[in-house]
C-alpha positions as CSV (number, residue, x, y, z in Angstrom):
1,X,-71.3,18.2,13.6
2,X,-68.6,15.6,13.1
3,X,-69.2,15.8,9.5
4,X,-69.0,19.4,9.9
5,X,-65.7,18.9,11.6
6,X,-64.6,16.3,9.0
7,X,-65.4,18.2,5.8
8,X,-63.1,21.4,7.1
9,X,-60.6,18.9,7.9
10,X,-60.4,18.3,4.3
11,X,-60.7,21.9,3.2
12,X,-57.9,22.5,5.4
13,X,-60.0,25.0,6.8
14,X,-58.1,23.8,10.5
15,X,-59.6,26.2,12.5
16,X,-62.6,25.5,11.9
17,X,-62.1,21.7,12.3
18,X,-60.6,22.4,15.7
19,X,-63.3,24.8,16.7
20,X,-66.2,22.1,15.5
21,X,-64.5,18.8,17.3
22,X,-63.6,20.4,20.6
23,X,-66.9,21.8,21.1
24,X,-67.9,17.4,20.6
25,X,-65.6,16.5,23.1
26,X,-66.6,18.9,25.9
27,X,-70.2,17.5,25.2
28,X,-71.0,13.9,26.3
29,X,-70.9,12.0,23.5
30,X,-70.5,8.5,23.0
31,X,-67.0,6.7,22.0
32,X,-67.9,6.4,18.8
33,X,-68.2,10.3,17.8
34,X,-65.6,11.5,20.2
35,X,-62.6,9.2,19.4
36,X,-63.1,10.8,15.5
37,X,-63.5,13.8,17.1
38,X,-59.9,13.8,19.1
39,X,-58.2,12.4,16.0
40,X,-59.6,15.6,14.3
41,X,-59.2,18.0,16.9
42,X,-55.1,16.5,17.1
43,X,-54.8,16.4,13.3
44,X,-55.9,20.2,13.1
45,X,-53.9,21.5,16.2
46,X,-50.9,19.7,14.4
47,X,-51.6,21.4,10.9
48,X,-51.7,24.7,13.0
49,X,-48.7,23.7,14.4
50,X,-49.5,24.1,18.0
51,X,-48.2,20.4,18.5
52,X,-48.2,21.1,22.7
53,X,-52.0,21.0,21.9
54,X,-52.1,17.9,19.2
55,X,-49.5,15.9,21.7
56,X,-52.2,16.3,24.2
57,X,-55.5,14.7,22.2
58,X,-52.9,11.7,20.8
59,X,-51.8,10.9,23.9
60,X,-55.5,10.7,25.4
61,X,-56.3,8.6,22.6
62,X,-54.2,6.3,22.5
63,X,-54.6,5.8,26.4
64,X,-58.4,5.3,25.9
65,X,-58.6,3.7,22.5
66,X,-55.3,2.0,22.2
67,X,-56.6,-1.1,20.6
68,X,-58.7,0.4,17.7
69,X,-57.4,0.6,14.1
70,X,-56.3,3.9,14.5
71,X,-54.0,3.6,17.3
72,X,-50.6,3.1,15.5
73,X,-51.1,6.3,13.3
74,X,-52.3,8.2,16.7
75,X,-48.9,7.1,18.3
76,X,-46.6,7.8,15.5
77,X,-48.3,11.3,14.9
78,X,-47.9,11.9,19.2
79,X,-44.3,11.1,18.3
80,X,-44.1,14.0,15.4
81,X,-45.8,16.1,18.1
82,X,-43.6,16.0,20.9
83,X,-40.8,16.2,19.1
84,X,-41.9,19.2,17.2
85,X,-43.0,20.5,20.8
86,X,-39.3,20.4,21.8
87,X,-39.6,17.2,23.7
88,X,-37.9,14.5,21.5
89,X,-37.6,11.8,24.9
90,X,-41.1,12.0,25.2
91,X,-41.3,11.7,21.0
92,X,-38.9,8.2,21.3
93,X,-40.9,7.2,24.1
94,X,-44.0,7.4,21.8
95,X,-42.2,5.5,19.0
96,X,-40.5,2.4,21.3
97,X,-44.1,2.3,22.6
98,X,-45.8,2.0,19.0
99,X,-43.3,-0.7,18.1
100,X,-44.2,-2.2,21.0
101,X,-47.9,-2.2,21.0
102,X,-48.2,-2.8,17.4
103,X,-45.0,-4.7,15.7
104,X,-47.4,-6.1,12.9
105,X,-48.0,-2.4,11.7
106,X,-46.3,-1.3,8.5
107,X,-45.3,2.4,10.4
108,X,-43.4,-0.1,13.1
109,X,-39.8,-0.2,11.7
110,X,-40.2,3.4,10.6
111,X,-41.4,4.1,14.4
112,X,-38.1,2.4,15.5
113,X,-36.1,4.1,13.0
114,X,-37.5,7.7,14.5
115,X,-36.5,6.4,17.9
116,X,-32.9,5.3,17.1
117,X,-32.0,8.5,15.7
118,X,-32.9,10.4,18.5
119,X,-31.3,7.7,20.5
120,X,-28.5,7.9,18.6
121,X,-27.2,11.7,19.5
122,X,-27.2,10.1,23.3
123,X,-25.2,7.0,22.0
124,X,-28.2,4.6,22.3
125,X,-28.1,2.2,20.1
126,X,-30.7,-0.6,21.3
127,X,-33.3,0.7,18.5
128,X,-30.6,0.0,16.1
129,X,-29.7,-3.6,17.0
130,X,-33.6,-4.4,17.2
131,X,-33.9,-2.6,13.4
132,X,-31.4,-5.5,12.3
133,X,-32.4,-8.4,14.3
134,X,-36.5,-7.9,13.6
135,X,-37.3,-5.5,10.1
136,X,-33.9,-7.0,8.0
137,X,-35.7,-6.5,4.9
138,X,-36.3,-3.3,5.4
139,X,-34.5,0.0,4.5
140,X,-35.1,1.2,8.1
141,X,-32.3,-1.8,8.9
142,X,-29.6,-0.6,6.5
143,X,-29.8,2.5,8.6
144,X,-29.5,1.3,11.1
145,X,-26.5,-0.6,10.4
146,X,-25.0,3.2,9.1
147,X,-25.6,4.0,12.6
148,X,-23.8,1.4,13.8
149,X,-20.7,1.8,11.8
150,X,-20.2,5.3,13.3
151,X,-20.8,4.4,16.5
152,X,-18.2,2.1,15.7
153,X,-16.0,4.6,14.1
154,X,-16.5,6.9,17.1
155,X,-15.0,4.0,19.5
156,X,-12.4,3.2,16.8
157,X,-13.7,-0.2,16.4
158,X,-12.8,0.2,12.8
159,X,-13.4,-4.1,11.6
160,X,-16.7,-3.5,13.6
161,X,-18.1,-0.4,11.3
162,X,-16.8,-2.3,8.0
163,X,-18.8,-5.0,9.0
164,X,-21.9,-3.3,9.4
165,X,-21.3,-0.5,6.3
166,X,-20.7,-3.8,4.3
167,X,-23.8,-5.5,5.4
168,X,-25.8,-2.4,4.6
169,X,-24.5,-1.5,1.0
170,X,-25.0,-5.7,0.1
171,X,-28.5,-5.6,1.3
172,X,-29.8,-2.1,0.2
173,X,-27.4,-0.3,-1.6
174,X,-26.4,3.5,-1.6
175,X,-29.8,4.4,-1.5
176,X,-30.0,3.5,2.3
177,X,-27.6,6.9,2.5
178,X,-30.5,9.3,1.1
179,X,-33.0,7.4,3.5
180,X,-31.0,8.2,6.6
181,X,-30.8,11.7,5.4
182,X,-34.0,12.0,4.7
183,X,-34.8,10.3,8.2
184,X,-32.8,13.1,10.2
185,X,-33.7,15.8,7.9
186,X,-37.7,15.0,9.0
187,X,-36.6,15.2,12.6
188,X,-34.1,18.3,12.5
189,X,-36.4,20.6,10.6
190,X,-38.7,22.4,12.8
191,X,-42.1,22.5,10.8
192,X,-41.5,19.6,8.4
193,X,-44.3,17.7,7.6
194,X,-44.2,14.0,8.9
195,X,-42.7,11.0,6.7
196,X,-44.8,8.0,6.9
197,X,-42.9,5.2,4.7
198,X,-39.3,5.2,2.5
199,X,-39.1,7.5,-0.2
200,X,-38.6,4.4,-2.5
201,X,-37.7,0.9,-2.3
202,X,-34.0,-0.2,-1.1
203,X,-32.2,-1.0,-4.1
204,X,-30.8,-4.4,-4.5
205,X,-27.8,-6.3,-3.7
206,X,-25.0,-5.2,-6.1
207,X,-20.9,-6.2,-6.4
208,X,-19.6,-3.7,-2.9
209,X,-16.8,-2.6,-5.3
210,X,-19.1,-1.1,-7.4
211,X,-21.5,0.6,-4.7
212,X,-19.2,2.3,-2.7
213,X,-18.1,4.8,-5.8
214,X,-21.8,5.3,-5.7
215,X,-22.3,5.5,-2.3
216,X,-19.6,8.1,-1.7
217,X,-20.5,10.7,-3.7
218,X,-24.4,10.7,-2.5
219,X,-22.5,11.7,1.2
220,X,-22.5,15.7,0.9
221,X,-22.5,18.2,3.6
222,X,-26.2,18.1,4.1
223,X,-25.2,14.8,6.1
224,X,-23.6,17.1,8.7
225,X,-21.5,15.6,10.9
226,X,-22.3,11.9,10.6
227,X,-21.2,12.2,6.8
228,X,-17.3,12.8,7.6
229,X,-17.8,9.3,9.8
230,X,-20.1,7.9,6.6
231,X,-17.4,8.1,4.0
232,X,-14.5,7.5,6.6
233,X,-16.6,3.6,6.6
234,X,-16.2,4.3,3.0
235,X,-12.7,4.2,2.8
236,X,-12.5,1.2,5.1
237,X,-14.7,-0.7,3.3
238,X,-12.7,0.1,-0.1
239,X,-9.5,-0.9,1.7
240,X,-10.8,-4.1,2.9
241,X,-12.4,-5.2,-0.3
242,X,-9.7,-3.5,-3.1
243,X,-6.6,-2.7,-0.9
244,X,-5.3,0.3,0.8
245,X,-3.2,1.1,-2.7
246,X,-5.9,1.2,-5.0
247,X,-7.4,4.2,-6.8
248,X,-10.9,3.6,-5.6
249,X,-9.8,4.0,-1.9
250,X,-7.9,7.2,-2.8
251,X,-10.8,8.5,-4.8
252,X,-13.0,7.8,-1.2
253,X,-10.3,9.9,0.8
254,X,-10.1,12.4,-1.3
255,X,-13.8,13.3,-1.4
256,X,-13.7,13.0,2.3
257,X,-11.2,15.9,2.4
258,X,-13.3,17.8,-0.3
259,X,-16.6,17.9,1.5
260,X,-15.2,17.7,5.1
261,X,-12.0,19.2,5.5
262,X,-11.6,19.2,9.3
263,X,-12.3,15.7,9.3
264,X,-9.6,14.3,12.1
265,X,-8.6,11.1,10.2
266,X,-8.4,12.0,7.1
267,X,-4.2,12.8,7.0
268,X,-3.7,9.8,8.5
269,X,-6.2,8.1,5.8
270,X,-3.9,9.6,2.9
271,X,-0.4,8.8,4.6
272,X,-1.8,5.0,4.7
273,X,-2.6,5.0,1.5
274,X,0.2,6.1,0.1
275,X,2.5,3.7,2.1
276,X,1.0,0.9,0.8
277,X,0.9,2.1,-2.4
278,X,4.5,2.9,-2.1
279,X,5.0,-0.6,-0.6
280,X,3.2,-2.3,-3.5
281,X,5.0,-0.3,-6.0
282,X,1.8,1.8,-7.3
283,X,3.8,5.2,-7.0
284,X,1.3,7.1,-9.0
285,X,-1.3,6.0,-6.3
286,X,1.5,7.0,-3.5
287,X,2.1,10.5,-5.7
288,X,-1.7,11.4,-5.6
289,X,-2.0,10.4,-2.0
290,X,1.1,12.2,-0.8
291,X,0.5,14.9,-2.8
292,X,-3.0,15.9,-1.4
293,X,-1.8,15.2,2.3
294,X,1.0,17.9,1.7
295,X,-1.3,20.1,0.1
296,X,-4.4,19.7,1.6
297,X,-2.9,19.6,5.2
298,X,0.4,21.3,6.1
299,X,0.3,21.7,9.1
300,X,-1.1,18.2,10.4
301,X,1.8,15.5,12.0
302,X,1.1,12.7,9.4
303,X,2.9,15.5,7.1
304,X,6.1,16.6,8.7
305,X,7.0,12.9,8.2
306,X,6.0,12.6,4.4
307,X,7.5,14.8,2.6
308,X,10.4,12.9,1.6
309,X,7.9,9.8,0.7
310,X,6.4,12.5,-1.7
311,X,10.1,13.0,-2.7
312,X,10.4,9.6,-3.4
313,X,6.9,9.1,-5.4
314,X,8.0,12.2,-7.6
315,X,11.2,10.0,-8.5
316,X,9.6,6.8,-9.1
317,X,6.8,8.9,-10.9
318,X,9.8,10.5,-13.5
319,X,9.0,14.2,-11.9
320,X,12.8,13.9,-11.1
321,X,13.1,17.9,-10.6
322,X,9.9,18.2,-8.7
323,X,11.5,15.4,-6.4
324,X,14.5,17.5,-6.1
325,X,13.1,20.6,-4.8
326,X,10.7,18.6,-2.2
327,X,13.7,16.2,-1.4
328,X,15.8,19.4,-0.5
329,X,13.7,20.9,1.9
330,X,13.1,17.7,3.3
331,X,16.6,17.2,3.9
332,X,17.2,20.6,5.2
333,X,14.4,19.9,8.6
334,X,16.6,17.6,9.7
335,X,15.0,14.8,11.7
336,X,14.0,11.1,10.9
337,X,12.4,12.3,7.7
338,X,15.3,14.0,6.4
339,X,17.6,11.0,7.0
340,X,15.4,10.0,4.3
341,X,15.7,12.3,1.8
342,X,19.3,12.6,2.1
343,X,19.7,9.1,0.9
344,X,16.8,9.6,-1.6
345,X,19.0,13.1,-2.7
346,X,21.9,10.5,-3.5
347,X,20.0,8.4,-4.9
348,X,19.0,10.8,-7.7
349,X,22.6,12.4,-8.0
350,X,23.7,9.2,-8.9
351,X,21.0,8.2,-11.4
352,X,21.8,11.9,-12.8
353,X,25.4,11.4,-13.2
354,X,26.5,13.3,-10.8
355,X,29.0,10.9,-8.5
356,X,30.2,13.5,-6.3
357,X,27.1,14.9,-5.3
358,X,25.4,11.5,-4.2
359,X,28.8,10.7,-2.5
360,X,28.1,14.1,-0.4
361,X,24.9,13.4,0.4
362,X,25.7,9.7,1.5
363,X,28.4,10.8,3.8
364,X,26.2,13.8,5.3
365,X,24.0,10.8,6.4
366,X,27.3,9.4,7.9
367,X,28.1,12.3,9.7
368,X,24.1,14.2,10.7
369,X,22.8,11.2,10.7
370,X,25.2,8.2,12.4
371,X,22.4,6.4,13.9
372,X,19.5,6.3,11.2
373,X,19.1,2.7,10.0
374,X,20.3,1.8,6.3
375,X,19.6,-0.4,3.6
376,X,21.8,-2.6,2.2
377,X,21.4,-1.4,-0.6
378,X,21.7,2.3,0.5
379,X,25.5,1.5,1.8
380,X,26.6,-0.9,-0.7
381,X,25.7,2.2,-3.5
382,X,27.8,4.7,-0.6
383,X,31.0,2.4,-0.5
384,X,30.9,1.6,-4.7
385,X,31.4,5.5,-4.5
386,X,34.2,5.9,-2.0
387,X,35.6,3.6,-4.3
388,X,35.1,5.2,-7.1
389,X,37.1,7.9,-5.6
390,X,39.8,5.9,-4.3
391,X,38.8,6.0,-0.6
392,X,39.2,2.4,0.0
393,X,39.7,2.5,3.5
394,X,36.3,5.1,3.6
395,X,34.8,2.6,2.1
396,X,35.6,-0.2,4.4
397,X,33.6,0.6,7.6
398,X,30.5,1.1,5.2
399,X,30.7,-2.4,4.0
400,X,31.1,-3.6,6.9
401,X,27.9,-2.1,7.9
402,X,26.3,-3.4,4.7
403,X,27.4,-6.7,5.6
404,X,25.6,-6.8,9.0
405,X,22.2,-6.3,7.8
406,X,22.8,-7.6,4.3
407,X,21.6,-11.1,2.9
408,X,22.4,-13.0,-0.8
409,X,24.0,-11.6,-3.0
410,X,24.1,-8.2,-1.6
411,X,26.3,-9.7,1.5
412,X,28.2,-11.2,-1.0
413,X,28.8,-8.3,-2.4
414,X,29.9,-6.3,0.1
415,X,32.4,-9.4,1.7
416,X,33.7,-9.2,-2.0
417,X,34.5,-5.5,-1.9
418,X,36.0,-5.5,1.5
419,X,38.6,-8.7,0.0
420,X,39.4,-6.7,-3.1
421,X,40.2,-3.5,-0.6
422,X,42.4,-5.7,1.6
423,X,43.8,-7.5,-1.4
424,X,44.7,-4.0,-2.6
425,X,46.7,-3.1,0.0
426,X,48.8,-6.7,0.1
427,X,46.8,-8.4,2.7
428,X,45.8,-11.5,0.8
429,X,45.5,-13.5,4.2
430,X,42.8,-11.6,5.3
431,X,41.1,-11.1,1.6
432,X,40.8,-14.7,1.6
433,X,38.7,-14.8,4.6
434,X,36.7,-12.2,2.9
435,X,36.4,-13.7,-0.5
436,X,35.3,-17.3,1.1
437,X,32.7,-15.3,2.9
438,X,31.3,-13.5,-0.1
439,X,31.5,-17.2,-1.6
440,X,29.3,-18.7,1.0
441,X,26.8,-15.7,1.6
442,X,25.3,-16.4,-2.2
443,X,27.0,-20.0,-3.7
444,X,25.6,-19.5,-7.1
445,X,26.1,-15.7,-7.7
446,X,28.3,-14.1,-9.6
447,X,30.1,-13.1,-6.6
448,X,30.5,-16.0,-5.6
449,X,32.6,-17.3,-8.9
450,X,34.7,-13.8,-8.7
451,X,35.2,-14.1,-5.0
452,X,36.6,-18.3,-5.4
453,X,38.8,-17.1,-8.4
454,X,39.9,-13.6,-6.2
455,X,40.8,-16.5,-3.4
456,X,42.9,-18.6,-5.6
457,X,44.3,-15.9,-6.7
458,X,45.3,-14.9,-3.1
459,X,46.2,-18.4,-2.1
460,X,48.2,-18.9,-5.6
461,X,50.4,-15.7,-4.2
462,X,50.7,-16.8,-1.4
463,X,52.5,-19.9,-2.4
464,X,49.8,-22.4,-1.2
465,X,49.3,-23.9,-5.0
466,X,47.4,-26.9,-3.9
467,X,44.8,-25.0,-2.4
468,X,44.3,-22.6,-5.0
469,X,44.7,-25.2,-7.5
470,X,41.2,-26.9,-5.7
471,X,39.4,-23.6,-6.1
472,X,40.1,-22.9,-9.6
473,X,39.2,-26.8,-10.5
474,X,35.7,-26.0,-8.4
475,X,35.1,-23.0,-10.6
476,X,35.9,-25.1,-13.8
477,X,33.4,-27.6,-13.1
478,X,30.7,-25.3,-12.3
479,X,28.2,-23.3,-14.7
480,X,29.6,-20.0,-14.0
481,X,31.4,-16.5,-15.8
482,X,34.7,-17.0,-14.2
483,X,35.3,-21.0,-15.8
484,X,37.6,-20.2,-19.2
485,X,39.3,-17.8,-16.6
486,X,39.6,-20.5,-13.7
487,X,41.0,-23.0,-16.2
488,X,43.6,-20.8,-17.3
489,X,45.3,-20.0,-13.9
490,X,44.5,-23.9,-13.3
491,X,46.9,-24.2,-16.6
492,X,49.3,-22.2,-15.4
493,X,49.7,-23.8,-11.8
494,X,50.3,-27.4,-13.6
495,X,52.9,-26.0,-16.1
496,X,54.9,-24.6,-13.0
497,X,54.4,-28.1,-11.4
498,X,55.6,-30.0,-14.5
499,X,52.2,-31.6,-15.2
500,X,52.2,-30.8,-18.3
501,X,49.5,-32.9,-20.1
502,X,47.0,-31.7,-17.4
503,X,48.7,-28.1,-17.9
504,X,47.6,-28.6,-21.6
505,X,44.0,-29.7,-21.2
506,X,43.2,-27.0,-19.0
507,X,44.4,-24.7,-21.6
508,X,42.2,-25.7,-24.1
509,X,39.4,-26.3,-21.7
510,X,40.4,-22.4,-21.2
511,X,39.9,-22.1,-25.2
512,X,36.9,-23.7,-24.7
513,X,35.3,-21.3,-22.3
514,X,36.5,-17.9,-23.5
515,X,35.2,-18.8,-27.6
516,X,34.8,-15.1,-28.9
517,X,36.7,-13.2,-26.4
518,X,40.7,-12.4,-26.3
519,X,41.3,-14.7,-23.3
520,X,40.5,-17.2,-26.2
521,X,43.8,-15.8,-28.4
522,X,45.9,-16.0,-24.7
523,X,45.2,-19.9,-23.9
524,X,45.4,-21.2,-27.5
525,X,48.8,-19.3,-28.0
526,X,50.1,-20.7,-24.2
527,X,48.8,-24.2,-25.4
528,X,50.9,-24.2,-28.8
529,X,54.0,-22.9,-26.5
530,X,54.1,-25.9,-25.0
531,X,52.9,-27.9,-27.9
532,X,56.1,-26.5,-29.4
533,X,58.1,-27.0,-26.3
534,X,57.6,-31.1,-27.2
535,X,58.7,-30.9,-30.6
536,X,55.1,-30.8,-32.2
537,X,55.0,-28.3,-34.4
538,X,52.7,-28.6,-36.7
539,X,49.9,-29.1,-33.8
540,X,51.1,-25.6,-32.5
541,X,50.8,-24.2,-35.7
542,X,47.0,-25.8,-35.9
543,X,46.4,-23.7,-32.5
544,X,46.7,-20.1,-34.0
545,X,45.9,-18.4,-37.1
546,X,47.6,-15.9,-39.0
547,X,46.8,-12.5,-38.8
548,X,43.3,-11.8,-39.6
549,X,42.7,-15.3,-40.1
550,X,40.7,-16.6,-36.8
551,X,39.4,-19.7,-38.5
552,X,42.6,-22.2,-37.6
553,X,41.9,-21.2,-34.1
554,X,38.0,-23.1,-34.0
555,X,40.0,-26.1,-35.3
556,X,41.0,-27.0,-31.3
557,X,38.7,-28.7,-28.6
558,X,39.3,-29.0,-25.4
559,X,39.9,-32.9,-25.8
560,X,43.4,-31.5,-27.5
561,X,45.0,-29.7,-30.2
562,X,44.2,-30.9,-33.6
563,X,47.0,-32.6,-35.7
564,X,46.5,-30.8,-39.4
565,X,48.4,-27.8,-39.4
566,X,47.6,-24.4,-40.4
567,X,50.1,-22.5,-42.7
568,X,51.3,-19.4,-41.8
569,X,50.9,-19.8,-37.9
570,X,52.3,-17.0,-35.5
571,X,52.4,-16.3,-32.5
572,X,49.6,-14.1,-31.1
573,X,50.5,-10.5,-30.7
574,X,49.8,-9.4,-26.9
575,X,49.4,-13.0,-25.5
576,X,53.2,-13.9,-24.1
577,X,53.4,-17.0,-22.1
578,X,53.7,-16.2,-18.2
579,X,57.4,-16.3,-18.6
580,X,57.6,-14.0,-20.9
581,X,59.2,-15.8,-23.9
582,X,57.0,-16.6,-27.3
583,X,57.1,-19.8,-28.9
């Protein structure tokens, strides 16, 4: 008879098989023809999928056979019973206790596996940890480690879930996502027939920035909702390996949006992104980043805030009308946000041409907007503008705004600007103060050089020669712009003193400086003035050439005039002395 039973068995005639080995066990028969006979009686009943029925005969074996060779596959197919029976506790139960009874055997980690995922929907994760810590080398582990990371991700332990989606990907590869699916598929589906061991091998360690690309798009829907916390990890682990600007993470983040739109961290996902890609000056990255989180999410708060950071990709990007239209409607909701855009609006005006309409959006700023915090660089364009339109004292307050939070060259800029307005206006006291600022903010600038020589200047009209005579010698002797100009008002400052052979020096040193440039024609001619003023003509004439001939001129050094003189010398048209008189 337990032929009989086995042979229908085989012939899938279940039935049958049933009918043959329960009619054995209700006889008294030894143990060695009624433990076949409960196997087969279980196997059938399970086949016929009355699994109430086949839970009952694997249970009694493995209480009264537990340590024969068929125990293991009598618990594992109890598990597949149960849960099919709608009982999955009493399925993990089966599975811990398999693992349990018989670690050696191959269907252990598998066993565990089956456990954990139950486990997992009532956030049990102690099936998980033993996965890792006892079967590593299996692909069993590598889910596990999944499971982990969005357990993590669920508790916003984000460093935690990278960890473990990192370890998983090294060790097995994206293949250890079609495992889990197929894992959870076995259990989900009512009917489906039991999975013994992987579908095939875990693949081996590769480079992570190659895997996750991989990895990614085998997550579909079919992963349900475990697959919107799957390639979240994704995008994690692309930021922690590549960086939050690069394309790769993007690419992550935007498949996450495709195949789960209503996915909760995805907008903020895509405004991260594209900050750092902004940040790092990748604005095509921060373009395709801002750009799907406007269009992709409209509605969500990440994007009230962003479209003026899309504004400002489309302008770095070259889309400068595109950047106009989004900038606009930024600008117009007010807030933070269009603060912004405002300044991004002037910005572009100013790059277009158009003065006046980046001066009117700067001083909407000044007026909607009195307490957003500027750049530097944002009020320093503002006040070149007032300027521009002869709103000096406009422009004042604005520097002096830029100067606060200013460093370098840009404070020296602005001191500058605010000397040359109060110099303007005949207050060369306090442009000093300014210009000696700008001086100091940035030493080696060229502010610096114009703000020493502006000083002098000031000093020089003020009647305190000495001290401007200092500055202009400091501005000689350093490697600056402003030197052949220095040299000259140095000149000048020694001929009104009398000191006339240091008054000539300095105009040649002048000469010197200013080779190729008028300011050349205007110190050579003051030099022969006073070359002529001592009676030595023919070194004056050496000084200047002719019309049209400039050769004579490269004749002097700034060691002194040359003594071969050059026919036809006179004096140079446009370049009086500072008296007024020509040689």
């Amino acid at each position: 008879m337990l032929a009989s039973a086995r042979e229908a068995l085989a012939k899938r005639n279940y039935p049958e098989a049933k009918r043959v080995a329960e009619s054995l066990l209700r006889a008294r028969v030894a143990d060695s023809i009624r433990a076949p006979a409960l196997l087969i009686a279980a196997d059938a009943s399970y086949a016929m999928h009355a699994y109430g029925e086949a839970a009952v005969r694997y249970a009694e074996f493995g209480t009264r056979y537990a340590n024969t060779a068929d125990a293991p596959r009598t618990a594992m197919m109890r598990g597949w019973s149960e849960l099919r029976a709608g009982r999955p506790e009493d399925a993990r139960r089966a599975w811990l206790q398999l693992d349990a009874r018989a670690a050696n055997d191959a269907r252990a980690p598998l066993a565990l596996a089956l456990a954990a995922e139950i486990g997992r929907r009532t956030g049990d994760i102690a099936p998980d940890n033993q996965l890792i810590a006892r079967y590593p080398a299996t692909p069993y582990a590598g889910i596990a480690r999944l499971n982990r990371a969005v357990a993590d991700l669920r508790a916003h332990r984000d460093e935690a879930a990278v960890r473990h989606l990192d370890e998983a990907m090294r060790a097995h590869g994206p293949v250890v996502i079609e495992e889990r699916r197929r894992l959870a598929d076995a259990i989900a589906a009512p009917t489906a027939a039991p999975i013994e061991m992987p579908a095939r091998p875990a693949s081996s360690a590769a480079e992570t920035t190659d895997v996750i690309d991989r990895a990614a798009r085998l997550v579909d829907r079919r992963d349900g909702e475990i697959g919107g916390y799957l390639l979240h990890g994704l995008v994690l682990l692309s930021a922690a390996n590549a960086g939050w600007a690069n394309a790769g993470t993007l690419s992550v983040t935007d498949r996450l949006a495709t195949i789960f739109p209503a996915y909760p961290e995805t907008p903020p996902l895509f405004r991260r992104i594209g900050a750092a890609a902004a940040n790092a000056g990748q604005w095509h990255v921060a373009r395709r980043a801002y750009e799907a989180l406007v269009a992709r999410y409209p509605n969500a708060a990440p994007t009230r805030d962003t479209r003026a950071d899309l504004g400002e990709a489309l302008l770095r990007t070259g889309a400068s009308r595109e950047a106009r239209g989004v900038l606009e409607k930024a600008a117009a909701a007010g807030g933070e946000s269009g603060a912004r855009a405002l300044l991004l609006l002037a910005e572009y005006h100013e790059t277009a041409g158009d003065r006046r309409a980046a001066l009117a959006a700067f001083e909407r700023v000044s007026r909607d907007h009195p307490r957003t915090r500027r750049s530097s660089r944002s009020l320093l364009a503002h006040a070149r503008l007032l300027e521009h339109f002869g709103d000096a004292a406009g422009a004042r307050p604005v520097l002096r705004k830029a100067l606060a939070v200013a460093e370098g060259e840009e404070a020296a800029e602005a001191a500058y600007r605010l000397g040359e307005g109060l110099r303007g206006e005949g207050q060369h006291a306090a442009a000093v103060e300014w210009y000696m600022t700008a001086a100091y903010a940035a030493e080696r600038s060229r502010w610096a050089h114009q703000s020493l020589l502006a000083a002098a200047t000031c000093l020089s009209g003020l009647g305190e020669k000495q001290a401007a005579l200092a500055l202009y010698l400091k501005l000689v002797a350093n490697d600056g712009e402003t030197r052949g100009e220095a040299a000259y008002r140095a000149a000048e400052i020694y001929t009104a003193t009398g000191l006339r052979d240091e008054a000539l020096k300095m105009y040649m040193t002048s000469a010197r400086l200013t080779a190729g440039s008028p300011a050349r024609s205007r110190a050579l001619a003051d030099a022969a003035k006073m070359l002529m003023a001592a009676g030595d003509r023919a070194a004056a004439e050496a000084l200047v050439p002719s019309r049209g001939d400039d050769s004579a001129g490269g004749q002097a050094s700034a060691g002194g005039p040359t003594s071969r003189p050059v026919k036809g010398w006179i004096p140079v048209t446009g370049a009086p002395s500072r008296n007024g008189s020509a040689p």
